[in-house]
Every structure is written in structure tokens, then in C-alpha cells.
C-alpha positions, 0 to 999 in steps of 0.5 A: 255064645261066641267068644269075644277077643279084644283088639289089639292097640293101634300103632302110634304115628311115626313109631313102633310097637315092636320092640325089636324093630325098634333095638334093630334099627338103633344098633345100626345108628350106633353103628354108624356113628361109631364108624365116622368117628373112627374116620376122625379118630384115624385122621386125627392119629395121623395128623398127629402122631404120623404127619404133624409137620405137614398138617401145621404147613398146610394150616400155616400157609392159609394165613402166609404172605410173602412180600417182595424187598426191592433192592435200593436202586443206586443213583446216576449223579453227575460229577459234583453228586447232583442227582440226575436219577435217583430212587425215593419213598414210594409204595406198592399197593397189593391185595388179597383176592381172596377177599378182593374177589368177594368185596360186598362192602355195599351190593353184590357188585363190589369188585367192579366198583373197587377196581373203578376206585384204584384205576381211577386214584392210581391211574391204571388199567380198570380191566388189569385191575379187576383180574387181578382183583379176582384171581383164584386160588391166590391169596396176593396180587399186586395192584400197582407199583411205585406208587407215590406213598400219599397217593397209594396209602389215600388209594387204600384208605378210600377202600377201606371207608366204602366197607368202614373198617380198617383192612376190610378191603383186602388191600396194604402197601409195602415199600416200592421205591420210586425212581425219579428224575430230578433234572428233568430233561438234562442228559435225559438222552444219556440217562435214558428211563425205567418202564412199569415194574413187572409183578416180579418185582423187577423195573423194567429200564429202556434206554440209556444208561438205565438200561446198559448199566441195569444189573449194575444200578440194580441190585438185587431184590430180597423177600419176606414171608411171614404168617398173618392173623387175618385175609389181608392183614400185613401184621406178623403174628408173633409166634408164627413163622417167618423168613427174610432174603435181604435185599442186595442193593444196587450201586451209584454210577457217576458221571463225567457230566457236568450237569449245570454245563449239559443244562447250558449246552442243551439250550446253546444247542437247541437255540441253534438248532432252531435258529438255523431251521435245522432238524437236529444237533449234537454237542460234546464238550471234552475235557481236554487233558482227560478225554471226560465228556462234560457235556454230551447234548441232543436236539431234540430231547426228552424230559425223562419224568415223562418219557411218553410225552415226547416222541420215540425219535427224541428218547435216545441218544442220537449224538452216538448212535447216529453216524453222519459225514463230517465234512471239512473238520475231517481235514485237520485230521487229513492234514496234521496226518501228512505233515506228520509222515513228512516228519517221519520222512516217509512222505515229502515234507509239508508243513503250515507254510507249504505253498499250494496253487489251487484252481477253481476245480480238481479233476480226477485223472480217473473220474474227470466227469466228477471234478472235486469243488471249494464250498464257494466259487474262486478263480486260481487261488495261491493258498499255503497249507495254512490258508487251505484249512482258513478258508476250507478248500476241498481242493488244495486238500486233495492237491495236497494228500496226493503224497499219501501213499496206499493205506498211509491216510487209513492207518492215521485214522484208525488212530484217531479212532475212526470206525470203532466205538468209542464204547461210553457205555451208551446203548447202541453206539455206532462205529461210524463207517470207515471202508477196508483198507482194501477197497480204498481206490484214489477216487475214494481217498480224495473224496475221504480228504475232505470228510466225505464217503466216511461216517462219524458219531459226534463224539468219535470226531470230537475225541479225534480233533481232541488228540490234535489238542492234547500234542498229537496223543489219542486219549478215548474219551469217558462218561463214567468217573472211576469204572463200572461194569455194564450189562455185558461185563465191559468195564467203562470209565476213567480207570479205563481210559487208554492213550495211544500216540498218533501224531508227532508234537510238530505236526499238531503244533502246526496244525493247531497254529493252522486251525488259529487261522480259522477265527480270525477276521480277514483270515478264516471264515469262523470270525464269529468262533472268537472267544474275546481275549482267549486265543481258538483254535477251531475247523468249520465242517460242511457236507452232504448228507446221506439220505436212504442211501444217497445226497438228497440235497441237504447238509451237516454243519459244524464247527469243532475246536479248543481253547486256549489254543496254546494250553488247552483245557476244553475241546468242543464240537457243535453239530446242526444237521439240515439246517436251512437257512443257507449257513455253513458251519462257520455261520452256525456252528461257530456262535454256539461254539463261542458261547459254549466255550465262553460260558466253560472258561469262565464257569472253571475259572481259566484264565487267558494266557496272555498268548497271541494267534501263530501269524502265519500267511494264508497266501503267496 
């Protein structure tokens, strides 16, 4: 009978029956696991014990924000310390992408939703907004600059009610100083404007002062870095690092304005302008003993809190960077030069008496196809010197300054200060155009007598018909009290001012008598220049304009002077370019003058002096 060998168990599912398949396969378990923690073990010997400081940095940096500290941007004030620019409590919004890249507060397409929100409250850009709020490998991103505090800190508050908890939106704000123009438009054209800030943390200036003077208003921006406890918390922890750059803050630069005078002289001006149809204007009214501008207006303007709502044409300085031609105000110049050579005895002798006959036309021996003719048609006229500036002949003055020799008229009005800037400080100031000395011919010389074939800026020629005021002597005019240095090292201000003599004390004593003739009735064609019970004296100017290059037709009329002509305090120029309703500069500029004037004399309580017009005779 068979032997019967009884079946060996069966193998229970997912294991083994053989113990050394199964104290095999444990011993390679452990020893992996030996293995990777001995990686951690190394990495941790190595952390520790080799590269401590650099495992802490790079933890440290997880949680690190650095914050910009703008510098205090310095104020631009007036004379008195009125504000006419001026920093004030503002905000940056700023944000953690890391966060604001995720923002789910309620479905999945949160960062849209959250840069619809602060374009919408800050008025900014919805594109810009939703990049930066996705930016990678970046835990800071600024949102918006200069900010209004209650508008940012609601901007932030609406954030965070759409998630309901305080900082949960990634976004806070941070001191960012605001600047802001209180006077609206008032030297507008002179202060100029910032733009955007950049993300740098720099304002962005674009015009006027603000711009040539940036480094100096600036200042210098400092930092703080610090570590925080959370994603897009402003809170320092406090045993965690932290460093601080302080903030360099900018200066104060104060102007020569009066600003309660630029106020008046802007709407004088504007009133003027408009009056007569014109284009634009400029005004500038000196002090005349210190060459200070204490008003230095343009027409049109802008309002400097909202640079874009003007156009670009009315946002600078046109009274400097403009040149034109003066016209007959430039006879003064002419003129007071000749009697002063004559002093010198380097010419004949002339003076405010001298008698002229002048005809109704000058021909050039050089040029008699293009004769030389008065603002208005006359038969042969017996004027004296005196009566060829009251009733502005272009004429007698030509006739007259045939005794100029070569390069004898060019010097004086280099003196005056012709063809050079008068370097205020504004950005963009022209030098006016005053040809070689080389290229003068007689041709030219006469036209140049009576202020053509020359250019100007307005406050060139109001510092030059100031010099006649101040006895003969040139001070160069000022905006700056004291002195600043501007962008490109210059130094600007009264501390600056220089004074050279350009004419004797004779020659602009008698020209100021002639320009007395100027205002009064029956005499001069300024009648309507004459500030009640103070004696002026004052220049009409009318000439054409130069357009792309060539007379089109149109004119600048103006009307320069000073008063109390016998102790002058103030010298005002007033400028109306194309104006079209036929006035000269007698008609037009001559009222605003007088209103300018009236309104100074009374404003620095100068009182009259008792004195009486020089009586001179205007004919023979």
C-alpha cells in the first residue's frame, strides 16, 4: 500500500512562507532608511555646524521686506513763505505677490477682481496693476504712488473686506509724500509740475523749477528692511533683523515772487490778452533798485494741480523761452546809448533837446527800394530828440544814430544785456538773437535802432529798460531769494546778482525825462499809461513778428516803464502778441501797465513824490 505524504500549507495572500525571503527584503527597508536619514543627518551637520549663517539669511529673507523712506521733498514759497509747491501726508499702496498672485478671497479669479477694485479707487491703470499683482519670485510690488492717505488706507480696507480678515489681501501702505500746489495756477509757469513717481521711488519733475532745481528740492531717499511674521504683513518682528538708510531731505527754495502781485498780474494780463484778440502775453514787474522779479506772468497758463487739463503749449514758460522782436521799447536803448557816447565825446553831442527834421520816409543810400516809415503817416515833422521817443518815430531814430560808428551800438547792447540769458534758473531760457558784430552792415543797424532784426525774451528787455531806472547801471535780475544751485551746478539768486555800469547818470536822466513824455496827454501816444498823481516814465513798442522764418503780417505790442520816475521803485514791461483789434502798444499795453503799477504803489505803500514831469519840447 502506498505511502500517503501530506500537503504542504498554502501560502497566505500578500506574504511569505519563507523566512529568509522575508529577513532579506527587511534588511534592504532599513537600509534605505538608514540611508536617507543619513542625507538629513549631513545636511543638517552642514547647516549647522558648516553654513549656519547662510541657512538663517536665506530663512530670514523668506519673510524680508524693504521699504523705501522718501526724503521730504523741500517747498518752492514765495517771498513772504506762501506755499506755491509743497509736500503733504500721503501714501503708497504696495503688495505682496506672493499673495496677491493667489487672491481667492471668494472664486478662483481673484487677481482680476482685486486689480478691478484699485484701478477703480485709485485711478490707475487695470493692465499695470494685474502684472504687478502677479509678479513672480517677488514678494513687494508697488501698486500706486502718492496717494491721498484716505483714499489708499479705504483702497486697502475694501481688499481686505472681500476675504474678511485684516492683511489677508497682501496689500499696506507706507509713507509717500504727496506734492501739491496750492495756488493753483499763480507761477504755475515758473514752478512747473512732477509727473508719476517711478517704482524707484523717485518724482518724476517735468517743467519749471521743479525740474531744473530737482536735485536740490529732492533730497535723498533712504530704506528700511526689516523681517516680518507673515506674507504681507508690515509688522517687525522683534528679535528679527532690521537695518535703516535715513532719508536725506530735500531744501526749500524761495522765490523773489510776490505771489499775491503774480495773482493780480496774471488776470491784468489775461484780461488784456483777450481784450485785444491776441494770442498771448508776458508780463514782468522788477523791483528796481534789486533786479528781483516780483512777478513774472504768461498767457495762457496752467493750473499746476492738473498739468493735463491744459494743453502742452500753455505748461511752460514762454516769457523765457520765447524770443521775439521788440519794436520801439528798444529805442530807449538806442538813444540814452548815443547821448551817452556823446558824453564820452566819442560821438557828436546829443541830448533830449537835440532838434531833428524828420520826413514822412527814410531811404537807405544802400537799400532806397525799402525805405524806413513811422507807425503812422506824417508830412516833414520838426521833432527834438524828446519828441522822436513821444511820438515813436522810427524814423528821427534812424536819423539820429547815423553818428553811431561801427560796433558802438552792438557793445551797449551787449551791456544791456542783449543776446545772453538772463539765467533765473528756468528751464529753457532763450538768449534772444543779437547778430555778430561782424555781420552788422548799416542796412541792418538802422533796422536794429528801432527793435527790429533783434530778438528778446520779455525779461531781457525788462531788466534792460530797467538799467535806464536804476541811473545807467545793469543789475541782472533775480527769481531765487539768497541762492541755489541747480541741476547742473550753477548758482542762482540775489547772492548772485551782478551789476556792471552801462550808461553815464546824464544819459539816463535824459532819457528818463524823454520817456516822461511818453504818458502825457497831448505829448506822448501813452496817455492811457498815467498812474494818477505819480509821475512814469514809459516806451510803447510795436513790431512785426516773425513767423516760420518771416513778417506774416501780425505784430508784438507792448508798453515797458517805471515809476516814480524820479525815485524809481518798480519797472514793468507788459507783452501782447497778435492782437487783432488794430491797438498799438500805447492802446493795449499801456492800461495794463497802469493797472499794474497802481495796484504795486499801493500794495508796498509808495507814496508820490510830489515831483512834476521834466518839461521838455517835443518840437521846434
Amino acid at each position: 500500500m502506498p505511502t500517503l505524504t501530506p500537503p504542504r500549507p498554502a501560502a497566505r495572500r500578500g506574504g511569505s512562507s519563507d523566512p529568509e525571503r522575508t529577513g532579506s527584503r527587511l534588511g534592504v527597508g532599513f537600509m534605505i532608511i538608514a540611508f536617507v536619514a543619513s542625507l538629513f543627518a549631513a545636511r543638517l551637520i552642514q547647516l549647522q555646524v558648516f553654513d549656519p549663517h547662510g541657512y538663517s539669511a536665506a530663512a530670514a529673507a523668506e519673510n524680508r521686506v524693504t521699504l523705501d523712506v522718501p526724503a521730504h521733498r523741500g517747498a518752492i514759497v514765495d517771498r513772504t513763505g506762501q506755499p506755491l509747491a509743497q509736500s503733504v501726508q500721503g501714501l503708497m499702496v504696495l503688495a505682496d505677490p506672493s499673495v496677491t498672485g493667489f487672491h481667492d478671497a471668494t472664486t478662483p479669479d481673484g487677481t482680476p477682481k482685486l486689480a478691478t477694485l484699485l484701478a477703480n479707487r485709485l485711478g490707475i491703470s487695470y493692465i499695470d496693476t494685474l502684472k504687478r499683482l502677479r509678479l513672480t519670485n517677488s514678494r513687494f510690488a508697488y501698486i500706486a504712488r502718492q496717494v491721498p492717505a484716505t483714499m489708499a488706507i479705504a483702497a486697502v480696507a475694501a481688499a481686505d473686506a472681500v476675504c474678511k480678515v485684516k492683511g489677508c489681501s497682501g496689500l499696506w501702505t507706507a509713507t509717500d509724500p504727496v506734492r501739491e500746489y496750492p495756488a493753483k495756477d499763480v507761477a504755475a509757469n515758473l514752478i512747473g509740475f512732477l509727473g508719476t513717481p517711478t517704482d524707484a521711488g523717485r518724482d518724476t519733475p517735468l517743467a519749471g523749477l521743479e525740474l531744473s532745481f530737482n536735485n536740490y528740492l529732492a533730497g535723498k531717499d533712504g530704506s528700511q528692511t526689516f523681517e516680518v511674521a507673515r506674507p504681507g504683513s508690515t509688522t517687525q518682528l522683534p528679535l528679527g533683523s532690521a537695518s535703516t538708510v535715513p532719508a536725506v531731505d530735500g531744501h526749500d527754495l524761495k522765490l523773489t515772487i510776490d505771489s499775491q502781485l503774480q495773482w493780480y498780474v496774471q488776470r491784468v494780463l489775461g484780461d488784456a490778452v483777450r481784450q485785444a484778440g491776441g494770442d498771448s502775453g508776458y508780463a514782468v514787474v522788477l523791483d528796481s533798485r534789486t533786479g528781483e522779479v516780483l512777478s513774472l506772468a504768461d498767457y495762457p497758463t496752467f493750473d499746476a494741480s492738473n498739468p493735463s487739463g491744459s494743453p502742452v503749449s500753455a505748461r511752460g514758460a514762454a516769457s523765457l523761452t520765447q524770443m521775439y522782436e521788440p519794436g520801439s521799447v528798444e529805442k530807449t536803448l538806442t538813444l540814452s546809448s548815443l547821448i551817452d557816447l556823446g558824453q564820452r565825446n566819442l560821438v557828436k553831442k546829443v541830448n533830449a533837446g537835440t532838434k531833428l527834421t524828420v520826413p514822412p520816409l527814410y531811404h537807405s543810400p544802400t537799400d532806397p527800394s525799402h525805405p524806413i516809415k513811422d507807425w503812422f503817416g506824417h508830412p516833414s515833422m520838426q521833432w527834438t530828440l524828446a519828441g522822436v521817443i513821444a511820438q515813436s518815430s522810427n524814423i528821427g531814430t534812424v536819423i539820429a544814430s547815423q553818428l553811431f560808428q561801427p560796433g558802438q551800438l552792438y557793445s551797449y547792447l551787449k551791456a544791456f544785456g542783449l543776446g545772453s540769458p538772463t539765467n533765473l534758473g528756468v528751464p529753457g531760457e532763450t538768449a534772444g538773437l543779437l547778430a555778430p558784430v561782424d555781420t552788422w552792415t548799416r542796412d541792418l543797424e538802422n533796422r536794429i535802432d528801432f527793435g527790429q532784426s533783434v530778438s528778446v525774451n520779455a525779461v531781457q528787455m525788462a531788466a534792460a529798460v530797467n538799467t535806464i531806472a536804476r541811473g545807467g547801471s545793469y543789475i541782472s535780475p533775480s527769481l531765487i531769494k539768497g541762492s541755489a544751485t541747480d541741476n547742473l551746478g550753477v548758482q542762482h539768486g540775489t547772492a548772485d546778482a551782478v551789476t556792471r555800469q552801462v550808461l553815464g547818470a546824464y544819459a539816463a536822466a535824459q532819457m528818463r525825462s524823454m520817456m516822461e513824455q511818453v504818458v502825457i496827454p497831448g505829448k506822448g501816444v501813452a496817455p492811457g499809461a498815467q498812474v494818477p498823481s505819480y509821475v512814469v516814465a514809459g516806451k510803447t513798442g510795436t513790431a512785426q513778428r516773425v513767423v516760420n522764418g518771416r513778417y506774416d503780417g501780425s505784430f508784438t505790442v507792448s508798453f515797458a516803464g517805471f515809476a516814480p520816475a524820479d525815485k524809481p521803485r518798480f519797472t514793468v514791461y507788459v507783452v501782447v502778441q497778435n492782437p487783432r483789434n488794430n491797438g498799438g502798444g500805447g492802446s493795449i499795453g499801456g492800461p495794463a501797465f497802469e493797472k499794474i503799477m497802481q495796484w504795486l504803489l499801493a500794495r508796498y505803500g509808495v507814496p508820490p513824490t510830489g515831483a512834476q514831469p521834466a518839461q521838455i519840447p517835443t518840437t521846434w
